[in-house]
The first five atom37 places (N, CA, C, CB, O) and aatype in JSON, in Angstrom:
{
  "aatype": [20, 20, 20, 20, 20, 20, 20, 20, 20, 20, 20, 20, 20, 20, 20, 20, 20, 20, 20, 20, 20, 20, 20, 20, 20, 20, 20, 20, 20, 20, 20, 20, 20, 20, 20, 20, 20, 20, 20, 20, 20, 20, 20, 20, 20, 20, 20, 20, 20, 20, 20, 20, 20, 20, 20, 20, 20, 20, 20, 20, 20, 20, 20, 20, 20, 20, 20, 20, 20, 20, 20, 20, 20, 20, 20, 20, 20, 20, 20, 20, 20, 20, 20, 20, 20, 20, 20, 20, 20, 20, 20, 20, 20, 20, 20, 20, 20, 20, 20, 20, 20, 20, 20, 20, 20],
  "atom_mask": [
    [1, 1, 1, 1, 1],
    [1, 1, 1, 1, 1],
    [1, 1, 1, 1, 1],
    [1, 1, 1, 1, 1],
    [1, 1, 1, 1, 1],
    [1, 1, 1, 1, 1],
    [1, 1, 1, 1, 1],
    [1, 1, 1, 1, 1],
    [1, 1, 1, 1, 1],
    [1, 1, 1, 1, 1],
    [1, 1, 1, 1, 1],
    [1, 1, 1, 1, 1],
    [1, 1, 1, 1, 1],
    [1, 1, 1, 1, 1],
    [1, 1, 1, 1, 1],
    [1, 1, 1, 1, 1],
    [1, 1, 1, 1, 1],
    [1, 1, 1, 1, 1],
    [1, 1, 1, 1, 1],
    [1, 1, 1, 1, 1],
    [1, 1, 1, 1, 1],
    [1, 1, 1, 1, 1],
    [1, 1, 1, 1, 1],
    [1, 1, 1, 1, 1],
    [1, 1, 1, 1, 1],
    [1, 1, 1, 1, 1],
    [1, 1, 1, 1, 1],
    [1, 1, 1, 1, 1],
    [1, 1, 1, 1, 1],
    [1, 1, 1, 1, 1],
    [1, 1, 1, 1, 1],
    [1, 1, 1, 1, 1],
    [1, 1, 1, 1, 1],
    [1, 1, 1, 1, 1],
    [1, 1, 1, 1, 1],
    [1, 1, 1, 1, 1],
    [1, 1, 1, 1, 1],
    [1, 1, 1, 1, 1],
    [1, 1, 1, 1, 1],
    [1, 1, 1, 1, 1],
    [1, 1, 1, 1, 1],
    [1, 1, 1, 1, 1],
    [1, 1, 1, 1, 1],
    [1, 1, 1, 1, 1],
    [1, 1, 1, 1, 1],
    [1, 1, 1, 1, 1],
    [1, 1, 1, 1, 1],
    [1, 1, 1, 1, 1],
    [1, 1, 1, 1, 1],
    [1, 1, 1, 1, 1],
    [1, 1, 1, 1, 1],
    [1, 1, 1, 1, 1],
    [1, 1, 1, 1, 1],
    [1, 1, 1, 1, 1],
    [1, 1, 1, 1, 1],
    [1, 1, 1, 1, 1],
    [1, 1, 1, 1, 1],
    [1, 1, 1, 1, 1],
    [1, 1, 1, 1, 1],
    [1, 1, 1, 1, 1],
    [1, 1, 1, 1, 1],
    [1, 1, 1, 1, 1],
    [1, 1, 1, 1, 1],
    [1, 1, 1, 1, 1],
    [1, 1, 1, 1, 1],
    [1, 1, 1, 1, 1],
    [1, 1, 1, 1, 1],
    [1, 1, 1, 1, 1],
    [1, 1, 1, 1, 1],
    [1, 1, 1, 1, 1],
    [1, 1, 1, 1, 1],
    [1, 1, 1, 1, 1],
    [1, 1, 1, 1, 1],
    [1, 1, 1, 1, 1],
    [1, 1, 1, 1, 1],
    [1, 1, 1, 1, 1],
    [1, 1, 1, 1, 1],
    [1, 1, 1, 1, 1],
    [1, 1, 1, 1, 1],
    [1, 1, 1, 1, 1],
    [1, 1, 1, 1, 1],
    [1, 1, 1, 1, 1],
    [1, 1, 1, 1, 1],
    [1, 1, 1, 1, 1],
    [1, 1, 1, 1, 1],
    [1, 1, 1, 1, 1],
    [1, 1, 1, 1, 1],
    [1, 1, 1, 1, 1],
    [1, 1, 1, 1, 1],
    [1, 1, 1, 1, 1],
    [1, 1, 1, 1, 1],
    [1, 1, 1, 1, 1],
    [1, 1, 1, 1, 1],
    [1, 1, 1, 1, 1],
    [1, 1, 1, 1, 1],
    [1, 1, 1, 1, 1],
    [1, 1, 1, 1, 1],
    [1, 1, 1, 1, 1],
    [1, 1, 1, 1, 1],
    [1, 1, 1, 1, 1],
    [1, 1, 1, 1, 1],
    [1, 1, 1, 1, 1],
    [1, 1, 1, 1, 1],
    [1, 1, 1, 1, 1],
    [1, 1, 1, 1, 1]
  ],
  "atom_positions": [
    [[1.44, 65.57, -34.25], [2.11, 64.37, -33.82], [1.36, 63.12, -34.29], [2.25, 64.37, -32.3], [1.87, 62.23, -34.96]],
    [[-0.26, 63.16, -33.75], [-0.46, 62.26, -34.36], [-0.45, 61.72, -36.24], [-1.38, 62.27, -33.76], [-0.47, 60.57, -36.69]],
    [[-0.42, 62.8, -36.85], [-0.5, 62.49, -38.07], [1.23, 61.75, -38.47], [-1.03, 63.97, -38.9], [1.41, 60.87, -39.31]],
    [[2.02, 62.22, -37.86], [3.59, 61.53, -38.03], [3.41, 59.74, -37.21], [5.08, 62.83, -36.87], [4.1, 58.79, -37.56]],
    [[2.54, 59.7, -36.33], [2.77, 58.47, -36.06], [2.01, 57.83, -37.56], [2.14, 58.05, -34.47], [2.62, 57.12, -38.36]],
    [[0.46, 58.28, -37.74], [0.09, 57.73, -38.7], [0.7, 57.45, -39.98], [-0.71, 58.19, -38.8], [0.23, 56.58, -40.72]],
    [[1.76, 58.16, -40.3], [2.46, 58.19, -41.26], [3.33, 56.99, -41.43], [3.06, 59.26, -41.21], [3.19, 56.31, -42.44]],
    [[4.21, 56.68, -40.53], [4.93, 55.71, -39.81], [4.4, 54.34, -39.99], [4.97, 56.05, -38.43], [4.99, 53.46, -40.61]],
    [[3.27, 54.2, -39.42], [2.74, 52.79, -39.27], [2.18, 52.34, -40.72], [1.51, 52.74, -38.09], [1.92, 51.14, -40.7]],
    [[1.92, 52.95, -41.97], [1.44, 53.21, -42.86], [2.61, 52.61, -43.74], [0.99, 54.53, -42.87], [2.46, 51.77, -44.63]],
    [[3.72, 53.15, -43.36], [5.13, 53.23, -44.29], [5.44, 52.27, -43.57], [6.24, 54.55, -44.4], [6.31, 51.72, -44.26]],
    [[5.32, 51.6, -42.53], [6.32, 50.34, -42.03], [5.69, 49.07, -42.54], [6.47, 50.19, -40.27], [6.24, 48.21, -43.22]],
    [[3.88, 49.14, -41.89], [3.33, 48.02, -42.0], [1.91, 48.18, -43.06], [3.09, 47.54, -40.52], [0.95, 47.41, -42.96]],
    [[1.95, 49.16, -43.94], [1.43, 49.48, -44.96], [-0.58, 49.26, -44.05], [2.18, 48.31, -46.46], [-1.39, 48.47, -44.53]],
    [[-0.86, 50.06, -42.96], [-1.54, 49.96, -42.58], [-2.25, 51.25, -42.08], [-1.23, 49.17, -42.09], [-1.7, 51.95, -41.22]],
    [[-3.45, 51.58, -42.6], [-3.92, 52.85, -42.41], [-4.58, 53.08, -41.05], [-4.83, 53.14, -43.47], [-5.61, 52.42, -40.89]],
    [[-4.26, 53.74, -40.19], [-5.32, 54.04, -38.69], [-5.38, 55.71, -38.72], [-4.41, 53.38, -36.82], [-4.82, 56.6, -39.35]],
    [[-6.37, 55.62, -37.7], [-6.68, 57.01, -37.28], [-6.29, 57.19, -35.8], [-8.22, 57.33, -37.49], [-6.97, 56.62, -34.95]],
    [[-5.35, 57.87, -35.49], [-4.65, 58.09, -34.0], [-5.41, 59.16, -33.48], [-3.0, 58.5, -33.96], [-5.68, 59.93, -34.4]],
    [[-5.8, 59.48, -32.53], [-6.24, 60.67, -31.79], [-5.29, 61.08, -30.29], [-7.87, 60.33, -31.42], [-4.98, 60.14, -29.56]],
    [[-5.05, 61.89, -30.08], [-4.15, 62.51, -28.86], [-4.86, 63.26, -28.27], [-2.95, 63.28, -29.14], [-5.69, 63.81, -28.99]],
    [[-4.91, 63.54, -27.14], [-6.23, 64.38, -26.17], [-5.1, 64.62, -25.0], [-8.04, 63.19, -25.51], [-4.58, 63.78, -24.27]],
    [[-4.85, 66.28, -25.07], [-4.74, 66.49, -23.64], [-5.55, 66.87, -22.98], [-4.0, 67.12, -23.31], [-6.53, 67.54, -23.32]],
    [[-5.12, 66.27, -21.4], [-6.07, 66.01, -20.32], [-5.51, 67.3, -18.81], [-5.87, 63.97, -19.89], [-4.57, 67.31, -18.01]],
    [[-6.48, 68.03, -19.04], [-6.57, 69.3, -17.53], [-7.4, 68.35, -16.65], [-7.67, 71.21, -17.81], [-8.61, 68.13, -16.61]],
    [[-6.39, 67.86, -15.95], [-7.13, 67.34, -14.22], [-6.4, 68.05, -13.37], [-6.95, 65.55, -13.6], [-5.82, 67.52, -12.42]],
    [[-6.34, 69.45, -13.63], [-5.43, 70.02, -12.62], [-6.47, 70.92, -11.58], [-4.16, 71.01, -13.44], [-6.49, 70.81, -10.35]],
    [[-7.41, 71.93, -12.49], [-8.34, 72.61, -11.71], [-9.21, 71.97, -10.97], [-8.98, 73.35, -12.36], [-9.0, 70.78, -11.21]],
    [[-10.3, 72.08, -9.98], [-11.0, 71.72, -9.42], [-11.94, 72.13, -10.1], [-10.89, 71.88, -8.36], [-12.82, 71.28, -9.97]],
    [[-12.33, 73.0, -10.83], [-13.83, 72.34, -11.81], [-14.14, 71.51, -12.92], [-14.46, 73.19, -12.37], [-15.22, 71.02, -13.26]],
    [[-12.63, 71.42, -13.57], [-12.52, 70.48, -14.58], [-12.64, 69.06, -13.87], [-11.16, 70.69, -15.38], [-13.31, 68.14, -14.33]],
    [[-11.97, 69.01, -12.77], [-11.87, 67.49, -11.9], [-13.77, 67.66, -11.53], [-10.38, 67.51, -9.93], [-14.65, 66.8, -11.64]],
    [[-13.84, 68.47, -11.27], [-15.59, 67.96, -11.12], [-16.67, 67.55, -12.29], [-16.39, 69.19, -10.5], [-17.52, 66.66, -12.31]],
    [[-16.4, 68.32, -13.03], [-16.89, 68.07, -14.27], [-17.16, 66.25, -14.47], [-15.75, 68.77, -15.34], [-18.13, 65.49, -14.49]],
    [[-15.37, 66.12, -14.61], [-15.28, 64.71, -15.27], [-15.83, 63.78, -14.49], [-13.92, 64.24, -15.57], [-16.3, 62.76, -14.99]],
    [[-15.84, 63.99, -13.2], [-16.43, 62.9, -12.39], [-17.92, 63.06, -12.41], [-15.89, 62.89, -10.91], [-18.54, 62.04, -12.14]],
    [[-18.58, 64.07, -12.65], [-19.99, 64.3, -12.61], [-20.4, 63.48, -14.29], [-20.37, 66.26, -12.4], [-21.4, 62.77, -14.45]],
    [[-19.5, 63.75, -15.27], [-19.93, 63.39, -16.64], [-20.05, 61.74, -16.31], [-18.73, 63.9, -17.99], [-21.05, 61.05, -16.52]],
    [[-18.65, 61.25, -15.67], [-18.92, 59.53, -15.57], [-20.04, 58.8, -14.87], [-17.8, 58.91, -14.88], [-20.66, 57.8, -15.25]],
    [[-20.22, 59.77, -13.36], [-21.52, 59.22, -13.52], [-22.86, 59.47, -13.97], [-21.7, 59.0, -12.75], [-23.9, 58.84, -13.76]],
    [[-22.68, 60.3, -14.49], [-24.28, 60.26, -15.47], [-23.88, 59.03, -16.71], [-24.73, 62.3, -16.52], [-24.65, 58.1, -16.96]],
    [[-23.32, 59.11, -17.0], [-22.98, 57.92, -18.45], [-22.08, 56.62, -17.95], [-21.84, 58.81, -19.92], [-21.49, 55.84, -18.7]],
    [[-22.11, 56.57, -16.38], [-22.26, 55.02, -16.38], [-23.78, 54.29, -15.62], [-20.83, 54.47, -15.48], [-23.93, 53.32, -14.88]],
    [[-24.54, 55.1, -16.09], [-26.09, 54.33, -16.2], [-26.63, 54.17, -17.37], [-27.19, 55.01, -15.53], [-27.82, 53.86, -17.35]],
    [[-26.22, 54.26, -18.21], [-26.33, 53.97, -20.11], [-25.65, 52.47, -20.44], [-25.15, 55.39, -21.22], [-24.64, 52.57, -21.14]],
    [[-25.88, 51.59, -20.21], [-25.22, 50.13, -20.84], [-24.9, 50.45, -22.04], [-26.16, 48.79, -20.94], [-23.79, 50.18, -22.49]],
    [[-25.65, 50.95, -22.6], [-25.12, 51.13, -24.33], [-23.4, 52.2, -24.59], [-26.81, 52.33, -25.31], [-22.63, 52.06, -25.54]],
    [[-23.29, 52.89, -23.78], [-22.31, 53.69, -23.96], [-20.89, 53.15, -23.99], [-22.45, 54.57, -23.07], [-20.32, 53.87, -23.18]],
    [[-20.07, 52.37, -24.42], [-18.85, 51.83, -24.71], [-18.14, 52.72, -23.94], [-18.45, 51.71, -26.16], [-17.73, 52.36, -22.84]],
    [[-17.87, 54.26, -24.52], [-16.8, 54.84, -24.02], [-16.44, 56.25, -24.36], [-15.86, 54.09, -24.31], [-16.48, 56.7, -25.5]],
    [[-16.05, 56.96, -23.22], [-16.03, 58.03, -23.68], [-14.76, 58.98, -23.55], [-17.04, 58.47, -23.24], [-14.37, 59.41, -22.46]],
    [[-14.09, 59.31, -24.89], [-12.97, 60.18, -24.77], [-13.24, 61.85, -25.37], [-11.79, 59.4, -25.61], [-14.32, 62.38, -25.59]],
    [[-11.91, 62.42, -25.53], [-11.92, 63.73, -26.25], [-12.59, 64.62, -25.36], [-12.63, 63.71, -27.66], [-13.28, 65.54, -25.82]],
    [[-12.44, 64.41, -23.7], [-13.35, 65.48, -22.84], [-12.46, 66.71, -23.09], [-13.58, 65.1, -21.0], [-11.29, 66.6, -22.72]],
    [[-12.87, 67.97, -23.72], [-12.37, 69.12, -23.41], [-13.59, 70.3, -22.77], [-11.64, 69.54, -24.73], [-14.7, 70.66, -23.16]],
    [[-12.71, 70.65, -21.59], [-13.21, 71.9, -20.79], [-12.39, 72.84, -21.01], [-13.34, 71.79, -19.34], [-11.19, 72.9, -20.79]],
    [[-13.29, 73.78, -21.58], [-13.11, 75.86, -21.61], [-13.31, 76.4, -20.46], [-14.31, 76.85, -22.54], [-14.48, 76.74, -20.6]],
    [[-12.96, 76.8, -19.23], [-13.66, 77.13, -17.92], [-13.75, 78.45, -18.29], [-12.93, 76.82, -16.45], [-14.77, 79.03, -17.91]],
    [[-12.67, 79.25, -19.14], [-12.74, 80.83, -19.27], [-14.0, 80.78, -20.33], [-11.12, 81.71, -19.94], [-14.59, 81.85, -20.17]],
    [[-14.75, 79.93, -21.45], [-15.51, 80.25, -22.15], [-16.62, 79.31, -21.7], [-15.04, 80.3, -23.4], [-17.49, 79.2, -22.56]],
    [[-16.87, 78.45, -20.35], [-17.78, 77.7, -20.09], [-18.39, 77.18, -21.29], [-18.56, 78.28, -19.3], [-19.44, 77.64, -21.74]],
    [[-17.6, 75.99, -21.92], [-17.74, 75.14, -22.8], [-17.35, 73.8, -22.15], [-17.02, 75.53, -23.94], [-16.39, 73.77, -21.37]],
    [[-18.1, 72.6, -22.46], [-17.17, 71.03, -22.27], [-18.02, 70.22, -23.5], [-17.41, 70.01, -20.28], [-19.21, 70.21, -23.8]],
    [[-16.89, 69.58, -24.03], [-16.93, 68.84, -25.23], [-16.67, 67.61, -25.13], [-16.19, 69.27, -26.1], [-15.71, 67.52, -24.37]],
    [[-17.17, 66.04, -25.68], [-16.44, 65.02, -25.56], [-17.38, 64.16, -26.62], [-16.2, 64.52, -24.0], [-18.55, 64.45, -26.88]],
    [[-16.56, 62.89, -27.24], [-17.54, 62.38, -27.94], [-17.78, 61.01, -26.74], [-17.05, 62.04, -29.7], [-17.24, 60.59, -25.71]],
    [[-18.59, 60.76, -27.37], [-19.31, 58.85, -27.26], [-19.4, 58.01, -28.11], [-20.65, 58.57, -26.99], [-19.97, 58.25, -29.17]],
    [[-18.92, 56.92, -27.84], [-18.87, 55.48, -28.52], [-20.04, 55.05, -28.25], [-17.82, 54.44, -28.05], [-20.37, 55.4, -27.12]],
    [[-20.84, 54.42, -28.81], [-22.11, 53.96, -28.7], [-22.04, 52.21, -29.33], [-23.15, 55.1, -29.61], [-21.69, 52.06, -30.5]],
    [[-22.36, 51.1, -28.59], [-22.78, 49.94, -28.61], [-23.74, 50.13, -30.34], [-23.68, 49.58, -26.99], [-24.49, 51.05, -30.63]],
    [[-23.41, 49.07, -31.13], [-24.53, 49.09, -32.57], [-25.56, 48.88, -31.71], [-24.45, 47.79, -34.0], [-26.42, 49.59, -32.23]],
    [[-25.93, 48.53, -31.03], [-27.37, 47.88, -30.01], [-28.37, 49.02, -30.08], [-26.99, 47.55, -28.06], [-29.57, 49.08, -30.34]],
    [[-27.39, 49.95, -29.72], [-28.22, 51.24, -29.28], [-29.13, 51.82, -30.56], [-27.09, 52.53, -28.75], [-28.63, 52.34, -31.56]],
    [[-30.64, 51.6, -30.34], [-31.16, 52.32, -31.81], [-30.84, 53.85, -31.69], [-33.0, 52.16, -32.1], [-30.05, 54.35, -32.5]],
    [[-31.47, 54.65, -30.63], [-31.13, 56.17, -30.75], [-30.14, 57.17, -30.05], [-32.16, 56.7, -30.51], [-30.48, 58.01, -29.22]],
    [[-29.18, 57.01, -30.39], [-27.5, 58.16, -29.44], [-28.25, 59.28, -29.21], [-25.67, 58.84, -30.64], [-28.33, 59.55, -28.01]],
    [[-28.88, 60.12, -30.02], [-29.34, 61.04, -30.13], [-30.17, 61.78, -29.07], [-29.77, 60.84, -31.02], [-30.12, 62.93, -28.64]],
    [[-31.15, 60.44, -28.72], [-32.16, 60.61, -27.97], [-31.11, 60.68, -26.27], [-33.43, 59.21, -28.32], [-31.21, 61.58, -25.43]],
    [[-30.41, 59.73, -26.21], [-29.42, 59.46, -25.14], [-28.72, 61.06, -25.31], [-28.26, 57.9, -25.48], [-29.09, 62.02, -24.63]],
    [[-27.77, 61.11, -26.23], [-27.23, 62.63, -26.14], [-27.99, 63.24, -25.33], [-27.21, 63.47, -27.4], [-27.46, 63.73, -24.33]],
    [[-29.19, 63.35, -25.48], [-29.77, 64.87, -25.27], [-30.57, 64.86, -23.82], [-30.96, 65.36, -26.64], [-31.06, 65.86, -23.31]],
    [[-30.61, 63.68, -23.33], [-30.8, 62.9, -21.92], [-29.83, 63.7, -20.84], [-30.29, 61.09, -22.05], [-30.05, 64.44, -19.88]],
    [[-28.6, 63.17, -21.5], [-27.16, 63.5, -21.08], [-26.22, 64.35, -20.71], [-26.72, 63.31, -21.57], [-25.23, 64.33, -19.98]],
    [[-27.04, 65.44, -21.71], [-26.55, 67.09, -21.64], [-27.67, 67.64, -20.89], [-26.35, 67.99, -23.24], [-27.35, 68.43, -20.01]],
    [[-29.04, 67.38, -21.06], [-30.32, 68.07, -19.74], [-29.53, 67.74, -18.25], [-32.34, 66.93, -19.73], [-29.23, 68.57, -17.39]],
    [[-29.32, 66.43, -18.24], [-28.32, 66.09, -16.99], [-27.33, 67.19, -16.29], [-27.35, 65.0, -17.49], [-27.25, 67.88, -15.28]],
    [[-26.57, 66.83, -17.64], [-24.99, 67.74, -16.96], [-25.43, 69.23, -16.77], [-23.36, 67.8, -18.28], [-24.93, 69.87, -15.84]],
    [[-26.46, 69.89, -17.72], [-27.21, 71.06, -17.7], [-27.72, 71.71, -16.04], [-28.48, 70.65, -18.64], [-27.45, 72.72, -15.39]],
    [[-28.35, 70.79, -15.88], [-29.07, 71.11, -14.61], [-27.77, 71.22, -13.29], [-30.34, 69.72, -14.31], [-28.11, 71.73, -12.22]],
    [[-26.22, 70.68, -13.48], [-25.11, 70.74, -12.54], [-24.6, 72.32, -13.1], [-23.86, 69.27, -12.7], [-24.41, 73.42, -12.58]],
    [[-24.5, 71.73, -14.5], [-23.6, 73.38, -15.19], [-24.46, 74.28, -15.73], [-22.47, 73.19, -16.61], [-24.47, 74.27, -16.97]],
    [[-25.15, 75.01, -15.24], [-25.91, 75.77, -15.8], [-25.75, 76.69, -16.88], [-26.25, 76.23, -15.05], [-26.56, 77.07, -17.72]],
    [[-24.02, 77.12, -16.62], [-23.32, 78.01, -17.54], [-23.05, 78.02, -18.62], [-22.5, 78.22, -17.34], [-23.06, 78.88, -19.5]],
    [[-22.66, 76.5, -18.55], [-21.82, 75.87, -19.77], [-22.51, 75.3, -21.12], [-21.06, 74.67, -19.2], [-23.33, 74.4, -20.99]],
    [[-22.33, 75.6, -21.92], [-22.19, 74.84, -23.48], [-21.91, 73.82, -23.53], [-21.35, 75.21, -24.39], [-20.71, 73.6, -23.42]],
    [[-22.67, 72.88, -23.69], [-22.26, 71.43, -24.09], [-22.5, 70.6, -24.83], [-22.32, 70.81, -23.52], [-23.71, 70.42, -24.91]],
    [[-21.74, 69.76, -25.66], [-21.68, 69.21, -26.72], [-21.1, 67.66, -26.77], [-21.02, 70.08, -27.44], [-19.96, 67.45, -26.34]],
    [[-21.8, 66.73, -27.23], [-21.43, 65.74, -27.37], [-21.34, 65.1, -28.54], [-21.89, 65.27, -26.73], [-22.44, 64.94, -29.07]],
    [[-20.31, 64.63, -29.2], [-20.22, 64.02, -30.78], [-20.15, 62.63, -30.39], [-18.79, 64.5, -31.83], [-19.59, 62.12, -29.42]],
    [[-20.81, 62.1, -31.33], [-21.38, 60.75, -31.65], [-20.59, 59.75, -32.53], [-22.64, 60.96, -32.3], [-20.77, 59.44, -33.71]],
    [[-19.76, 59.38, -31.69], [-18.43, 58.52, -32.67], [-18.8, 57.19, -32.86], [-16.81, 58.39, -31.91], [-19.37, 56.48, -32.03]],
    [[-18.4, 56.85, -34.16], [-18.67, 55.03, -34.57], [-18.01, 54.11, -33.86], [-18.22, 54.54, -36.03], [-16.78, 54.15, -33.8]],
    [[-18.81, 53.06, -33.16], [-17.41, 51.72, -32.91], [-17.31, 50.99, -34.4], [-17.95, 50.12, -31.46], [-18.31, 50.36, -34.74]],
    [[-16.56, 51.01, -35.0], [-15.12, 50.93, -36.29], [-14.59, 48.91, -35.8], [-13.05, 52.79, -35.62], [-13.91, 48.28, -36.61]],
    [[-14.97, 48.35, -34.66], [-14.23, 47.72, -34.17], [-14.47, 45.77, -34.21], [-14.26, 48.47, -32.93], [-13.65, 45.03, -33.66]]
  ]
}
């Protein structure tokens, strides 16, 4: 889908974007915990703009999401890995991964 919108806006207003679509499970009660446990660990980071693309595996105890990072910020990296010891020590089970997206903006 998203690549047909991109297509569209391209052919109307001769303008190239990158669309992303994310569906969102707030239906279970561990996914709903998750997300609220992820926001507040990463709203004590000023540098962190924003964060989309949360996906939870509960059958393969995986959660995935990237971060927008402020140019301010010299090291994401170092923050990443802050971030996941965090969520680590709640989810012990789980695999977690955070990708490191550009603000473009």
């Amino acid at each position: 889908m998203s690549k047909e919108i991109e297509k569209v806006i391209y052919e109307k207003y001769d303008i190239i974007m990158t669309i992303g679509i994310y569906a969102s499970n707030n239906t279970s009660k561990i996914s709903k915990s998750i997300r609220k446990d992820i926001k507040n660990v990463i709203k004590s980071y000023n540098n962190i703009l924003q964060i989309h693309g949360l996906f939870i595996n509960e059958e393969e105890k995986n959660i995935s999401f990237d971060i927008i990072y402020d140019f301010e910020e010299k090291d994401p990296e170092k923050i990443n890995k802050e971030i996941i010891d965090k969520l680590k020590k709640i989810y012990k089970d789980y695999s977690i991964t955070i990708i490191i997206d550009k603000d473009i903006s």
